[in-house]
C-alpha positions in Angstrom: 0.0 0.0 0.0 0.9 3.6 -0.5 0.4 5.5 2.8 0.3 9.1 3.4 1.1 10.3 7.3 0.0 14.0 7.7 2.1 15.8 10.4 5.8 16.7 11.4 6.4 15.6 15.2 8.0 13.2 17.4 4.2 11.5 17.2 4.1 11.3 13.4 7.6 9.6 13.5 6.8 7.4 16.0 3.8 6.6 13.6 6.1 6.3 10.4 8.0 4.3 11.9 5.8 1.4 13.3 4.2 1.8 9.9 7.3 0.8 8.2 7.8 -2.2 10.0 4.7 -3.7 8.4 4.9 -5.5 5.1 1.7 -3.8 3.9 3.7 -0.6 3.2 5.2 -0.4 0.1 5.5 3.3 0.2 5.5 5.9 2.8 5.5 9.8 2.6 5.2 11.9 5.2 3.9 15.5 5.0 5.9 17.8 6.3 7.7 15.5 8.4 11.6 16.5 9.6 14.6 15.4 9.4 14.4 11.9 11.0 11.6 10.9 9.5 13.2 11.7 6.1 15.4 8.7 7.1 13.1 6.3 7.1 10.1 7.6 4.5 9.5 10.4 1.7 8.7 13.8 3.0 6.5 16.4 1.0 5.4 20.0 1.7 2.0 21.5 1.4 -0.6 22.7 3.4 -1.9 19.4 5.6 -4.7 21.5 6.8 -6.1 22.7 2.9 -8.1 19.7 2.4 -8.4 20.3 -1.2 -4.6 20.4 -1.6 -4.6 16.8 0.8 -6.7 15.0 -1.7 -4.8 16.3 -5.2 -1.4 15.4 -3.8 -3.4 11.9 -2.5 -4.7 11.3 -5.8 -1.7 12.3 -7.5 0.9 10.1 -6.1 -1.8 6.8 -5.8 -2.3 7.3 -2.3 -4.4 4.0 -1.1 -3.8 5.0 3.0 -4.2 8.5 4.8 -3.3 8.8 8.4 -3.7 12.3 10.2 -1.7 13.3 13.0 -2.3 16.1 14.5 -5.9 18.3 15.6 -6.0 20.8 13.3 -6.2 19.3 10.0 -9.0 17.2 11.5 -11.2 20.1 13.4 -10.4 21.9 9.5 -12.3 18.7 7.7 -9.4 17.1 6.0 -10.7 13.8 7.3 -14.1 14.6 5.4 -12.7 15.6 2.1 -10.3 13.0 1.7 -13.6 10.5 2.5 -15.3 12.3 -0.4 -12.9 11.5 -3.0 -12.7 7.8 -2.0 -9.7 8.3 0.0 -9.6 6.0 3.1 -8.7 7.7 6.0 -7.9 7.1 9.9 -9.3 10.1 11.8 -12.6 11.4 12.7 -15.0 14.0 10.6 -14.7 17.6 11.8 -17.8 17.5 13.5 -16.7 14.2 15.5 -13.2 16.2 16.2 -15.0 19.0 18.5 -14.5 16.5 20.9 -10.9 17.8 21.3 -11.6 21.3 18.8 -14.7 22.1 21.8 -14.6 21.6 25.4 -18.5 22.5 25.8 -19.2 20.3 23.3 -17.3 17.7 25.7 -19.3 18.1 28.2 -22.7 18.1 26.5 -22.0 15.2 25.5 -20.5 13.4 28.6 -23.7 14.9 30.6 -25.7 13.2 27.6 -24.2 9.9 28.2 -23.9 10.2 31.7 -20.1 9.7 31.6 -18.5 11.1 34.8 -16.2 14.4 34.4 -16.3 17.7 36.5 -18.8 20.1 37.2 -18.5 22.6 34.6 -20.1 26.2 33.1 -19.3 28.0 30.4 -19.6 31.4 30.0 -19.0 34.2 26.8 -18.5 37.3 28.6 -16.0 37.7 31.6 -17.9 39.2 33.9 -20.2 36.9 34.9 -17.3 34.1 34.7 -15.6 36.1 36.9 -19.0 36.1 39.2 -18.7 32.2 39.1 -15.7 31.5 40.2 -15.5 34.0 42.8 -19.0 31.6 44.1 -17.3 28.6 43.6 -13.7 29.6 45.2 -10.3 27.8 44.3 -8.8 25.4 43.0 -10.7 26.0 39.9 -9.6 25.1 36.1 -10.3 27.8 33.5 -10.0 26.6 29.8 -10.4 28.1 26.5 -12.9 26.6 24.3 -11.4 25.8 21.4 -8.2 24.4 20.4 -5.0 26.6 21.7 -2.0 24.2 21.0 -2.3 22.5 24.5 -1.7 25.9 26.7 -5.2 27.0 26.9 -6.5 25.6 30.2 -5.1 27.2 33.2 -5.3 25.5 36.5 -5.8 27.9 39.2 -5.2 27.7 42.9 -6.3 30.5 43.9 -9.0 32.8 42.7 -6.8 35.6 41.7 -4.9 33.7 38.7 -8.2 32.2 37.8 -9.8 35.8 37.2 -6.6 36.8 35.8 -7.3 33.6 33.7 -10.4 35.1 32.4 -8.8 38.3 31.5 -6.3 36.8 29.5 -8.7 34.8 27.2 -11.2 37.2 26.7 -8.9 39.9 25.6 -7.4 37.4 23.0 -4.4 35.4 23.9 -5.8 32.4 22.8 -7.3 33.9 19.6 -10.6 32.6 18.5 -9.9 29.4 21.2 -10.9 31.6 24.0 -13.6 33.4 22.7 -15.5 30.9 25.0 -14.9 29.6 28.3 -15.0 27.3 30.4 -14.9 26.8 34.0 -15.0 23.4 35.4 -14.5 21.7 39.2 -10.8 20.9 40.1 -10.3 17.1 40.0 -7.9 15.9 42.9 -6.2 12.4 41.7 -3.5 11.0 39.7 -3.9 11.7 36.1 -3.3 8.7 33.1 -4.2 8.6 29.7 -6.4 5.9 28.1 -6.2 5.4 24.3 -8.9 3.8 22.2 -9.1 2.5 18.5 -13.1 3.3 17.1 -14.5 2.5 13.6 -17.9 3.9 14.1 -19.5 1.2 15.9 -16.8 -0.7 18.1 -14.1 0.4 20.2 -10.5 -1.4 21.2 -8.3 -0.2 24.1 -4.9 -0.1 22.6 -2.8 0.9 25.8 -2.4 3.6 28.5 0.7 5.8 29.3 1.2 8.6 31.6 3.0 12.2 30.4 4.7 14.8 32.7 3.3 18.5 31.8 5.6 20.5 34.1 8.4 22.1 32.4 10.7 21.1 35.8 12.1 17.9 38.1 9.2 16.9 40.5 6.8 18.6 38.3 7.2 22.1 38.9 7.5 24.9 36.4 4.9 25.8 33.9 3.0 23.1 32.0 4.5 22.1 28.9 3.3 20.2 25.6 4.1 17.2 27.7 8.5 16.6 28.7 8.3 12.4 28.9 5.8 9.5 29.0 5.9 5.9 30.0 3.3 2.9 29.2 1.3 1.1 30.2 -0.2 3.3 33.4 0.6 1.5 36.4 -2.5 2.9 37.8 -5.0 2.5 35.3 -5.6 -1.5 36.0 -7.4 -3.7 34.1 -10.5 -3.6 36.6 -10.2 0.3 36.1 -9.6 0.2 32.6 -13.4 -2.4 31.7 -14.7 0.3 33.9 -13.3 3.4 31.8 -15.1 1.0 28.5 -18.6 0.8 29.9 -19.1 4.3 32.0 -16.7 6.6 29.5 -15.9 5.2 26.3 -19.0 3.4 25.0 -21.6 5.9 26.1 -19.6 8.7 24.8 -19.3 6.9 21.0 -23.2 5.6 21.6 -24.5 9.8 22.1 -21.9 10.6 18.8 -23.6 8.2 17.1 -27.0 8.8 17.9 -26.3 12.8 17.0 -25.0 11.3 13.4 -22.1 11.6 14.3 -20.2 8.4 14.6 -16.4 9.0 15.5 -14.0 6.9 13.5 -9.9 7.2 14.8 -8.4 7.1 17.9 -10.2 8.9 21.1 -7.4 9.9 23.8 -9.1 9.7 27.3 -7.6 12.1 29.7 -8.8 10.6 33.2 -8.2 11.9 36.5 -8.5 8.7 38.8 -8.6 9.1 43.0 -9.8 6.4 45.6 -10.8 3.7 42.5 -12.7 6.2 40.9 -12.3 7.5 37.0 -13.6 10.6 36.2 -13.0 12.1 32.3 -10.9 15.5 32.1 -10.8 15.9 28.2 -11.0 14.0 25.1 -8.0 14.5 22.4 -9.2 13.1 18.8 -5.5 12.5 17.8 -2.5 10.6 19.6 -0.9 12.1 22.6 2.5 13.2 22.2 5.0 12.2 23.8 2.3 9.1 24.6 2.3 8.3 21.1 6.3 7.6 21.0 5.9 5.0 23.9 2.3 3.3 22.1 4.4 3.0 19.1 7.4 1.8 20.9 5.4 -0.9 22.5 2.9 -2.0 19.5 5.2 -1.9 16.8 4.2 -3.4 13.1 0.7 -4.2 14.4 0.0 -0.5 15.2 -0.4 -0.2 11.2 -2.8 -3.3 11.1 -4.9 -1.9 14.1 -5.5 1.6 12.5 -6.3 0.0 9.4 -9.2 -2.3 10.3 -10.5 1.2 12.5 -10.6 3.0 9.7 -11.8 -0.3 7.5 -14.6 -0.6 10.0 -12.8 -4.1 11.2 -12.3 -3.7 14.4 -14.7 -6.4 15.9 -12.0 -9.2 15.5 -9.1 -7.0 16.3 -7.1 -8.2 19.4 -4.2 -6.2 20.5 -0.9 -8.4 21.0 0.9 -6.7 24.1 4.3 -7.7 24.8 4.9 -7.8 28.9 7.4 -4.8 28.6 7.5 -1.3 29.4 8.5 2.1 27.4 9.3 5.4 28.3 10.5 8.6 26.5 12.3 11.6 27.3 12.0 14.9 26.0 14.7 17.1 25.2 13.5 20.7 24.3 15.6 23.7 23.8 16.7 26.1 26.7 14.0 28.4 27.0 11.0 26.1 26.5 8.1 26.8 27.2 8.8 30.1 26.6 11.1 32.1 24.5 14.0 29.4 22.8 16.0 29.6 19.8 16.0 27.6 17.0 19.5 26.4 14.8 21.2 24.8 17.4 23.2 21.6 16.1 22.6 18.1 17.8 25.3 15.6 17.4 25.7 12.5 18.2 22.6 10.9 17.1 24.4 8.8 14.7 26.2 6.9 17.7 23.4 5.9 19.5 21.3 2.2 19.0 18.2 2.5 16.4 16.4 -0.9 17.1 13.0 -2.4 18.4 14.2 -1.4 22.0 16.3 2.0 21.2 14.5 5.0 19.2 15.4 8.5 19.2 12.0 10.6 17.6 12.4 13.3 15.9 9.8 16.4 17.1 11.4 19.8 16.3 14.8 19.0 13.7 15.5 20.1 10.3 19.0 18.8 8.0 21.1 21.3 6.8 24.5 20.3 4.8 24.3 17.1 6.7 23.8 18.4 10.5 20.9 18.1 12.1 19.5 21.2 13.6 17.1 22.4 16.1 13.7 23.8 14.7 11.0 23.7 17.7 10.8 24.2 21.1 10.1 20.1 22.0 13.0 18.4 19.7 13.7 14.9 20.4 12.0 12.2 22.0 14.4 10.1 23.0 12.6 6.6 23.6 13.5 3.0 25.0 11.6 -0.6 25.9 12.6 -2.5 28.8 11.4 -5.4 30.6 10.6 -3.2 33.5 10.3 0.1 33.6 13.6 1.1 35.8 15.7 -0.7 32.6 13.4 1.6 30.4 14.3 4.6 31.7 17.6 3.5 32.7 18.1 2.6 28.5 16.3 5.8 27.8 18.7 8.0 29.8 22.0 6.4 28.9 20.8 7.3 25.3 20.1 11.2 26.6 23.9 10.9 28.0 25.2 10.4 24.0 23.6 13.6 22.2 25.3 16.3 22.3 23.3 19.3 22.5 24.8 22.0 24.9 21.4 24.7 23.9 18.9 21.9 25.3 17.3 20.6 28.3 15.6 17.4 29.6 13.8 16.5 33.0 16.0 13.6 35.1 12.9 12.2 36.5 10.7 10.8 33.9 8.8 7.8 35.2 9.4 9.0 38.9 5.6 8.9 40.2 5.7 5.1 38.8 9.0 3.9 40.6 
């Protein structure tokens, strides 16, 4: 099969390269991709979010297979025009991606199926936001609406921030994503991420994983795109996990389908999970990353035949082959990150260190340049192992940080610590 991947991160990498492994791929090309993923498929450049543009370079180069990375081409419709021109496609319809692309539309939909999340409001003017959550006190989570790149939802501990909060998205920092807001109950817990396969009708749990948000050792700092992951979720049992199926998961895809609309990709499960019970924070219509790198890591080859029969509508007889292993990824991001950072910065030593089932180094933010391999994003490498336990995955995964040499970036030392 030809297959097109649409994105350019450490995910999409991750993605390209389990894809590879399988002997259905004949051809890969990844759009825009970087520069490790150039090692191991085609990369093209064009607009992933023009749909139009998708489904001419698709039908142009005998694409048979699209898989979409990241949120924004879906919440833009790519999903759908690719579908309309015959194309098959792994990824839900924009109006089954405002799960992620809305939070109120979240929550209409949990309250509609009953599945059990936080209190919540939303709210289009500040003032009377600001009204709420002086009545409701802190802790108290403020989020933009709409899609903001992962930094639009503030949690606040005291009522000052959260006001200040409000300010912020209502006077545009967010852009459109904030022109709404809303204001939901702070969940206490411990915080996992569930990830589940849907082809419109059935639903397979394909693993769990757990990221680290804060920027800092011991997760302090400012919340990040996500600095390392590990899988599976020591937490998230397999009594917790038949729970998260039949009081999350299948009521939320019964409601989309009873609305018409029937969500077809992968549904990311943010849960926040305290004294045995689960409780939904968001929904992502895409991959986590850095969760994705560790999935990957972990499913290998079959990750290509899973996504297939979801987007085939197969995935009744699916059964997911887990090895009894662990994997865990570290980020390294340029100094600065999350805020300011430059980009340009060479990386060497990538070409010394082990590139096999149990060693990867993902690519997030790189471009080539005469040969070197340069910085180009604030979250650069994922730098990813498998172990038979998780200390010897992070232990792998660390001695592999030890051989780049990048003076201009950072990591955390602690990934995995809440686990060991």
């Amino acid at each position: 099969m030809n297959i097109l991947i649409l994105g350019g991160g450490g995910r999409e990498h991750s993605l390209a390269w389990a894809v590879k492994q399988n002997p259905k791929c004949d051809r890969l090309i990844v759009a825009p991709g970087n520069a490790g993923i150039a090692a191991i498929a085609e990369c093209a450049s064009f607009d992933i979010c023009d749909g139009g543009m998708v489904v001419t370079f698709a039908e142009e180069n005998a694409v048979d297979f699209v898989i979409i990375g990241p949120e924004a081409p879906l919440a833009a419709g790519v999903a759908d025009r690719l579908r309309d021109a015959g194309i098959l496609t792994f990824g839900p319809s924009e109006a089954a991606a405002r799960l992620e692309a809305s939070k109120a539309f979240t929550k209409e939909v949990c309250d509609a199926a009953g599945a059990p999340t936080a209190a919540w409001a939303r709210f289009t003017m500040s003032e009377p936001a600001k009204d709420y959550i002086r009545d409701q006190g802190a802790p108290i989570v403020v989020k933009a609406d709409g899609l903001a790149a992962g930094k639009g939802v503030i949690v606040a501990m005291d009522e000052e921030t959260a006001l200040a909060a409000v300010d912020d998205m209502f006077s545009g920092e967010f852009g459109m994503a904030g022109a709404e807001v809303v204001i939901e109950e702070f969940m206490a817990g411990e915080e996992a991420s569930f990830f589940v396969l849907c082809d419109g009708l059935d639903a397979l749990a394909i693993g769990t994983a757990q990221d680290h948000k804060r920027v800092g050792d011991g997760d302090t700092g400012p919340n990040t795109g996500g600095m390392g992951a590990y899988s599976p979720a020591p937490i998230l049992t397999d009594a917790l996990q038949a729970k998260v199926m039949e009081e999350i998961i299948r009521p939320t895809l019964r409601v989309m389908s009873e609305r018409g609309t029937p969500f077809q990709g992968v549904l990311y499960a943010g849960l926040m999970i305290e004294d045995g019970k689960v409780r939904l924070v968001e929904y992502n219509v895409r991959f986590g990353d850095p969760e994705c790198q560790v999935l990957m890591m972990r499913l290998g080859a079959q990750a290509f035949d899973l996504i297939h029969a979801a987007a085939e509508g197969r995935l009744a007889g699916c059964r997911v082959n887990w090895a009894d292993d662990h994997a865990l990824s570290v980020v390294m991001a340029a100094e600065g990150y999350p805020g300011d950072y430059a980009k340009g910065s060479e990386i060497r030593g990538l070409d010394g260190l082990p590139e096999d089932s149990a060693h990867m180094v993902f690519h997030a933010g790189t471009r080539s340049a005469e040969g070197r391999i340069l910085a180009n994003g604030g979250r650069v490498l994922n730098v990813t192992a498998r172990g038979a336990s998780l200390q010897e995955a992070q232990e792998r995964a660390y001695a592999m940080v030890d051989g780049v040499d990048w003076p201009e970036g950072f990591c955390r030392r602690d990934i995995g610590w809440r686990a060991l």
